[in-house]
C-alpha positions as CSV (number, residue, x, y, z in Angstrom):
1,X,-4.4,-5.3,24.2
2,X,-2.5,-6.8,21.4
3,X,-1.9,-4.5,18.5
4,X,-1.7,-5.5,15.0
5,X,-1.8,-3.8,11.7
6,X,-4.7,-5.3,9.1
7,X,-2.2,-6.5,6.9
8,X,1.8,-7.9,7.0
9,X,4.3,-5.0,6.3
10,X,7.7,-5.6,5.4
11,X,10.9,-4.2,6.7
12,X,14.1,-2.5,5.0
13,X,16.6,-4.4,3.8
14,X,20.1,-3.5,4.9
15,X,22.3,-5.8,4.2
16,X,22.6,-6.8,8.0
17,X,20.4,-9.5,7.9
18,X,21.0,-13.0,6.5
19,X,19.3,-14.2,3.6
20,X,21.3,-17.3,2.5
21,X,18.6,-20.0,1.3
22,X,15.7,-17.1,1.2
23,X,13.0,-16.3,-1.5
24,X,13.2,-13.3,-3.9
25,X,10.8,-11.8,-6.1
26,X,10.1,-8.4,-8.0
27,X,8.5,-5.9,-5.9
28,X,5.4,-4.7,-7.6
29,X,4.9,-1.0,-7.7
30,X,0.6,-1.5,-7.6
31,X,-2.1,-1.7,-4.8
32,X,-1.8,-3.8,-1.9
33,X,-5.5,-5.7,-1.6
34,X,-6.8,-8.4,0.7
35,X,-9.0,-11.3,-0.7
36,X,-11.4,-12.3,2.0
37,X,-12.6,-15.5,-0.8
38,X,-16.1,-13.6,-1.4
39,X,-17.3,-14.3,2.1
40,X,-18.4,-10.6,2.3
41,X,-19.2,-10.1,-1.0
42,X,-22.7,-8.1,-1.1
43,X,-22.7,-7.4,2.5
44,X,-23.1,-3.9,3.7
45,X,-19.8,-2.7,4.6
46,X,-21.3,-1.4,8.2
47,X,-21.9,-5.1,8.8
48,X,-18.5,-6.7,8.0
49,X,-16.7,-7.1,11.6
50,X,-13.0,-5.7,10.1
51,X,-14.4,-2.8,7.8
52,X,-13.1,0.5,8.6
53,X,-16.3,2.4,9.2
54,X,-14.6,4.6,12.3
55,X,-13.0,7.8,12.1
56,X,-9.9,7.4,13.6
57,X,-9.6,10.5,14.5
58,X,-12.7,11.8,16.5
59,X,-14.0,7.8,17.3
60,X,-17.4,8.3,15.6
61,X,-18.6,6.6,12.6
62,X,-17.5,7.7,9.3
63,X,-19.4,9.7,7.4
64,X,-19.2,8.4,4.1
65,X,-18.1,4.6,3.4
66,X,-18.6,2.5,0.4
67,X,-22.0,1.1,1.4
68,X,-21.2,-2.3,0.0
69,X,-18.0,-4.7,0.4
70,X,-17.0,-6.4,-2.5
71,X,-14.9,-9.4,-0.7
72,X,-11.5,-7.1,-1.9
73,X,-10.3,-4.7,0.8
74,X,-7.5,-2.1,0.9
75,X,-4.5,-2.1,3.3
76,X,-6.5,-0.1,5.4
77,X,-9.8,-2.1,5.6
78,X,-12.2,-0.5,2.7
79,X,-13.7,-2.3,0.1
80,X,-12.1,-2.1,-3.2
81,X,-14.6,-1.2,-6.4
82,X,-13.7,-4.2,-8.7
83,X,-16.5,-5.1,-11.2
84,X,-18.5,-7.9,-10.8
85,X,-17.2,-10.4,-14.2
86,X,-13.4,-9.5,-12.2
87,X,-14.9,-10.5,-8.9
88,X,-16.3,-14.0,-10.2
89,X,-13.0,-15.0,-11.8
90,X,-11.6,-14.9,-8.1
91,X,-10.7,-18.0,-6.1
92,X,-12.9,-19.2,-2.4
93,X,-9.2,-18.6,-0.3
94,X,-8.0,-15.9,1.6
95,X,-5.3,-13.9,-0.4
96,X,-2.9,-11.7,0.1
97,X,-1.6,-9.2,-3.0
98,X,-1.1,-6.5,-5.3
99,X,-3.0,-5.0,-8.2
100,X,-1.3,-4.3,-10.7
101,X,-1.3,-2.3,-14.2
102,X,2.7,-2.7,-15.2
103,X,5.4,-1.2,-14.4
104,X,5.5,2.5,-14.4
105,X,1.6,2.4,-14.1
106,X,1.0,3.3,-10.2
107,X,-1.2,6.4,-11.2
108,X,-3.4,4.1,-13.8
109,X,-3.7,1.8,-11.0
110,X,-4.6,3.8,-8.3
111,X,-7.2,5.5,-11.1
112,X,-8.6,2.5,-12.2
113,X,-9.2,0.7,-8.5
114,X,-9.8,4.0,-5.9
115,X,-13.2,4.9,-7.5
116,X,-16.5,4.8,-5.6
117,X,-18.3,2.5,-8.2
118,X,-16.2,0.1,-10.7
119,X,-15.1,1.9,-13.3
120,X,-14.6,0.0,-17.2
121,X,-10.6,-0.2,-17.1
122,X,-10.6,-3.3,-14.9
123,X,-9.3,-5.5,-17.6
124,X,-5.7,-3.7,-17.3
125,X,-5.6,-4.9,-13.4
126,X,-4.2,-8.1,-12.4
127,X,-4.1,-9.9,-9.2
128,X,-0.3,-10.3,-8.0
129,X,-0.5,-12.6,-5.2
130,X,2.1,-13.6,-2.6
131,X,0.6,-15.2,0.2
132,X,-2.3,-17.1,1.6
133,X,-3.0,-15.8,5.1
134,X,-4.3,-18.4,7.8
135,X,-7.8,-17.5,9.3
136,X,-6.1,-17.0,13.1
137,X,-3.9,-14.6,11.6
138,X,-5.6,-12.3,9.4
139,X,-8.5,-12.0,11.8
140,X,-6.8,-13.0,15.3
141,X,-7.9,-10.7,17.7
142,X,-6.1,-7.5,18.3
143,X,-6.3,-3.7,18.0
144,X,-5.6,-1.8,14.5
145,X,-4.8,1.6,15.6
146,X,-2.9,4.2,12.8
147,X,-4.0,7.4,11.6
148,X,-6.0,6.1,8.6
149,X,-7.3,2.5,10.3
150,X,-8.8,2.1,13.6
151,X,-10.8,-1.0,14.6
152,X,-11.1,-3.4,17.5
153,X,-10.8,-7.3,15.4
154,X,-12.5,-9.8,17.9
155,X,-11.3,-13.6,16.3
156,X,-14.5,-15.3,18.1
157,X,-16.7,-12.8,16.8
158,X,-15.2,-13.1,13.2
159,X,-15.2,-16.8,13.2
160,X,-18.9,-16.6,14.3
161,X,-19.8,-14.0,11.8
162,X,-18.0,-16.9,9.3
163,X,-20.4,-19.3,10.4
164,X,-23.4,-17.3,10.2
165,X,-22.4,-16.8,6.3
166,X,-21.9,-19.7,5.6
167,X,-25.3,-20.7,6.4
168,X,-26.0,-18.5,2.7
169,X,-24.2,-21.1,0.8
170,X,-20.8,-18.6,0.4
171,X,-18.4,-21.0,1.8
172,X,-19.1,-24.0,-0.1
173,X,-15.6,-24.5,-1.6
174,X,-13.6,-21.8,0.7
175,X,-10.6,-23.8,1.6
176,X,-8.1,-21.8,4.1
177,X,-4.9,-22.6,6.7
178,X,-6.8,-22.1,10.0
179,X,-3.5,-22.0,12.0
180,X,-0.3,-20.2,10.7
181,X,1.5,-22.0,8.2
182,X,5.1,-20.5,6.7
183,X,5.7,-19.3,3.7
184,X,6.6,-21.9,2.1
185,X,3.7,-24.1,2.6
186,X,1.8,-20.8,1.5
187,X,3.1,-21.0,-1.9
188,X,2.4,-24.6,-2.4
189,X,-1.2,-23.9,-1.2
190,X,-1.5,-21.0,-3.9
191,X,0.3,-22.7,-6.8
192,X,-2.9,-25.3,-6.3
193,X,-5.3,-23.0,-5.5
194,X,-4.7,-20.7,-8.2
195,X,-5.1,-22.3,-11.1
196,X,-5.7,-21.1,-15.2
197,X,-9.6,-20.7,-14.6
198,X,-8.9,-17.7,-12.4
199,X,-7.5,-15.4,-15.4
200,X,-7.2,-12.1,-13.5
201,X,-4.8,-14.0,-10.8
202,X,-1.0,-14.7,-10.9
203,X,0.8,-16.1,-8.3
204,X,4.0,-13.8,-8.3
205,X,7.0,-16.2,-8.9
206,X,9.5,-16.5,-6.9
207,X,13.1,-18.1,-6.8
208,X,15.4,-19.1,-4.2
209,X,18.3,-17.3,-2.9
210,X,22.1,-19.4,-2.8
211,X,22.7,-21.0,0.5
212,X,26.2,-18.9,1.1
213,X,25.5,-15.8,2.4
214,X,27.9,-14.3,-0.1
215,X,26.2,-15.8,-3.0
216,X,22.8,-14.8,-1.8
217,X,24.1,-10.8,-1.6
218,X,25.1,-10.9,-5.1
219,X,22.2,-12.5,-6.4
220,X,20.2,-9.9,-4.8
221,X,22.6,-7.3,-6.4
222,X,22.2,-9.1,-9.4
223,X,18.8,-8.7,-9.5
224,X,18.2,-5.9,-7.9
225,X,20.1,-4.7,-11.0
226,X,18.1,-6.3,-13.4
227,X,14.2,-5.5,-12.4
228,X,15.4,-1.5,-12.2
229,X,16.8,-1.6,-15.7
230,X,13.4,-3.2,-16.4
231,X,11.7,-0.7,-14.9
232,X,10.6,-2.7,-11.6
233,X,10.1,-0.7,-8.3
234,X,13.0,-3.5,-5.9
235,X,12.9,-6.7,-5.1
236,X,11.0,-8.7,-2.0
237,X,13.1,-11.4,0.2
238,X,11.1,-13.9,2.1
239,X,12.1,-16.3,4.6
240,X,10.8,-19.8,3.3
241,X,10.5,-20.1,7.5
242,X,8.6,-17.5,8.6
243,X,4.8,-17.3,8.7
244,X,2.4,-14.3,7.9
245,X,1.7,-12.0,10.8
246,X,-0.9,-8.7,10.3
247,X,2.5,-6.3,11.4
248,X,5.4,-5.5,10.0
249,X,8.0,-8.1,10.2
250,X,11.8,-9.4,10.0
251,X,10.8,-12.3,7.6
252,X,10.0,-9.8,4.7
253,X,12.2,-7.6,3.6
254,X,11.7,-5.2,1.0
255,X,15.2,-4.4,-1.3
256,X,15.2,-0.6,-3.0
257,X,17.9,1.4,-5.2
258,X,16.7,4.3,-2.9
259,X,14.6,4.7,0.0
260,X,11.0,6.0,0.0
261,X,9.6,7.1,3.2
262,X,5.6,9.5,4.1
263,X,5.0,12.4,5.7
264,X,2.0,14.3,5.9
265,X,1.3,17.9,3.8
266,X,1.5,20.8,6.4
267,X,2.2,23.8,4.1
268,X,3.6,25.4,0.9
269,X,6.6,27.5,0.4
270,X,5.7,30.3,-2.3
271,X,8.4,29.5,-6.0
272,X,11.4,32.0,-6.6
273,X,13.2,33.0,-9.0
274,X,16.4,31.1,-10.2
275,X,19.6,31.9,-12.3
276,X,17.4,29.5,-15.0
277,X,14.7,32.6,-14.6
278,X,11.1,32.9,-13.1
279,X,9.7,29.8,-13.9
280,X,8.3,29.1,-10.3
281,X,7.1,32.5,-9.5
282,X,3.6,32.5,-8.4
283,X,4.1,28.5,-7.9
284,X,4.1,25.8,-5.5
285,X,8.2,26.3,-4.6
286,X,8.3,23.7,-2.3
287,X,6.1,21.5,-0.3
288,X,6.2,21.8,4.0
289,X,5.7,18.0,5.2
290,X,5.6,16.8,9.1
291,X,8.0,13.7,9.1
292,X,7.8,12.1,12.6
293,X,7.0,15.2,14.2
294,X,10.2,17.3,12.3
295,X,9.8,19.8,9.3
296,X,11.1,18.2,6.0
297,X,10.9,21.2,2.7
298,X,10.4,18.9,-0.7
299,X,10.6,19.8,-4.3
300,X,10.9,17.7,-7.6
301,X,7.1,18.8,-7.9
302,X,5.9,19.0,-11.6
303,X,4.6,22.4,-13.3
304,X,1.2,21.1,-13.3
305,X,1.7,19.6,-9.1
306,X,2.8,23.4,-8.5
307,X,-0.5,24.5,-9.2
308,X,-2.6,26.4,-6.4
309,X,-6.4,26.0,-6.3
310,X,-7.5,30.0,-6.3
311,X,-6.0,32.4,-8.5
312,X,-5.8,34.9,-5.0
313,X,-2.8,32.1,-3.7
314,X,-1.2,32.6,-7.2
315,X,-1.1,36.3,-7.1
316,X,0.1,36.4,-3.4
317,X,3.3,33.7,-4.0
318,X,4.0,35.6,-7.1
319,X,4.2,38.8,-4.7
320,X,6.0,37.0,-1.8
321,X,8.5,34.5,-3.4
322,X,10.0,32.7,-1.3
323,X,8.1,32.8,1.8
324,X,5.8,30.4,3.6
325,X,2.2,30.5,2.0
326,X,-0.9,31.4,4.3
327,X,-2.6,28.5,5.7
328,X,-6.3,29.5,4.0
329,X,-4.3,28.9,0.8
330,X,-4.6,25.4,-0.8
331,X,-2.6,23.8,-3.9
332,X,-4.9,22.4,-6.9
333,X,-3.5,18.9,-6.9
334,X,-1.9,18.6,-3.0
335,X,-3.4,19.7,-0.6
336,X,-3.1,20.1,3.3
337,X,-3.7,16.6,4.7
338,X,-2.3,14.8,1.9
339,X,-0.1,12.1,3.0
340,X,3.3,12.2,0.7
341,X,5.4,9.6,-0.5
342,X,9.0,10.9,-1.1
343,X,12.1,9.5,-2.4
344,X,15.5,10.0,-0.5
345,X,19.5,9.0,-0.2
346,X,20.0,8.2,3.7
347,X,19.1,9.7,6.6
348,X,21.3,12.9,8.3
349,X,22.1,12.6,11.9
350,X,19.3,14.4,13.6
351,X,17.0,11.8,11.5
352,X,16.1,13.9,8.7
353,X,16.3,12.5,4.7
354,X,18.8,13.8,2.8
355,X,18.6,14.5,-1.3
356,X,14.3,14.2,-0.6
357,X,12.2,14.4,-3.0
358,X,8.2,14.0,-4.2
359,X,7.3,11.1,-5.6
360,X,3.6,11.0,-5.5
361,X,0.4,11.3,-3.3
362,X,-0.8,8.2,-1.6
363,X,-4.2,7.5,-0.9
364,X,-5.7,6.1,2.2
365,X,-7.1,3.5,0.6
């Protein structure tokens, strides 16, 4: 069976590849969301043939979904919260984006677009779009299988589930590729699509790379350069050639200062004292993360992200500094399960990041 992820991933840049007549743009630093035109707006999420209503993990239903899709679906295939008035000023074609609160404003984002029921910050969210998916893509059949999304997508049954909406009046104006178009033919579709009636939506702009290879490295460098000062997360290269596919691919690369990279939260290691004195004691010291199956320690933690959730964990790490933290014990903020993003220089030679450290908690949204 064909595997696919839900959405397109990009891959690393290096500075291997060629990018000589490619597209950049900033990298925005939000949440990756899915615009399926509305078609599924008001449906119940059980009913929606890509939801993710599965546990991956045991195969059973999930226990608790958002009963409701709203048309706007996470990376990993639940419905996003947006408020209705946001929802309306939306337009009737797939996209394929980021929301976005600024630069610097992950955590507002993530607070203002995670809940379970809209909340009243959605004015501060835009809709950073990059690409306009085509229907064979986006829903062609294959199996999403990764420890936060598993489903079975069946193109026939979409496409008749599709047709069975649009009997409702829904797809009146929904305009789509229905074969795979490139990139570049993507952004032409969205600059016309996209226009200034839809005020929550920008099309993220993008500019195109020198045609010497040389040229196009120090552009990027340039850039690269300018969008960090700024504040900006990287930079994204596209190849005007290349069409979207839901998996990670060589036609989008993703351009960093430093590389980021998740593991999952295992364990805690009790604080210590330092020459600096005993700040940590009776702390968080260090976070115990499983990266690809190997045991990666991580600090850069805040006071308040060193917290533990029962004052019993607190009085045993002050007692044991040091040392690895009994399982039963849980921190306040990051806990056991969490999946951890972490910040890093370059790899060492048995694979393991050197210089890591936390950068925040993701959510499996």
């Amino acid at each position: 069976m064909n595997r696919r992820e839900f959405l397109m991933l990009a891959k690393k840049y290096n500075g291997k590849q060629k990018i000589a007549n490619w597209w950049v743009s900033e990298k925005l630093d939000g949440t990756r969301a899915f615009w399926d035109g509305g078609v599924s707006r008001g449906v119940p999420t059980s009913r929606v043939p890509w939801a993710n209503v599965t546990n991956p993990k045991t195969g059973e239903p999930k226990t608790k979904i958002k009963p409701v899709a709203t048309g706007l679906w996470s990376r990993y295939g639940n419905p996003i919260m947006a408020p209705d008035w946001w929802l309306n000023k939306l337009p009737a074609c797939l996209l394929d984006g980021e929301l976005f609160a600024g630069r610097g404003r992950f955590q507002t984002c993530r607070s203002i677009v995670a809940g379970d029921v809209p909340g009243p910050d959605w004015d501060q969210i835009r809709y950073c779009v990059f690409g306009s998916p085509a229907f064979d893509q986006v829903f062609g059949t294959g199996e999403i299988k990764n420890p936060n999304f598993t489903q079975m997508v069946s193109e026939p049954l979409v496409r008749k589930w599709f047709a069975e909406r649009a009997e409702t009046g829904v797809l009146e104006d929904f305009k789509t590729f229905d074969k795979a178009a490139d990139f570049e033919a993507e952004m032409a579709f969205l600059l016309e699509a996209v226009t200034s009636t839809h005020d929550v939506v920008d099309v993220i702009p993008h500019g195109q790379l020198p045609g010497v290879e040389e040229e196009a490295v120090r552009k990027v460098d340039e850039l690269l350069d300018k969008f960090l000062e700024a504040g900006g997360e990287g930079l994204v290269l596209r190849d005007g050639s290349a069409t979207w596919e839901p998996r990670r691919i060589a036609g989008a690369l993703k351009v960093k200062d430093v590389n980021d990279d998740e593991g999952i939260l295992v364990g805690y290691v009790s604080g210590r004292e330092t020459n600096k004195g005993s700040k940590l004691l009776g702390m968080i010291g260090a976070l115990i993360l499983n990266y690809n199956g190997k045991r990666l320690e991580l600090s850069g933690l805040t006071n308040e992200e060193r917290k533990f959730e029962l004052p019993a964990a607190t009085c045993w790490a002050k007692n044991h500094p040091g040392e690895v933290v009994p399982a039963h014990f849980n921190g306040a903020r990051l806990k056991v399960g969490d999946k951890i993003t972490f910040k890093y220089r370059e790899l060492s030679d048995d694979g393991l990041p050197k210089e890591a450290r936390y950068y925040r908690k993701r959510g499996n949204e």
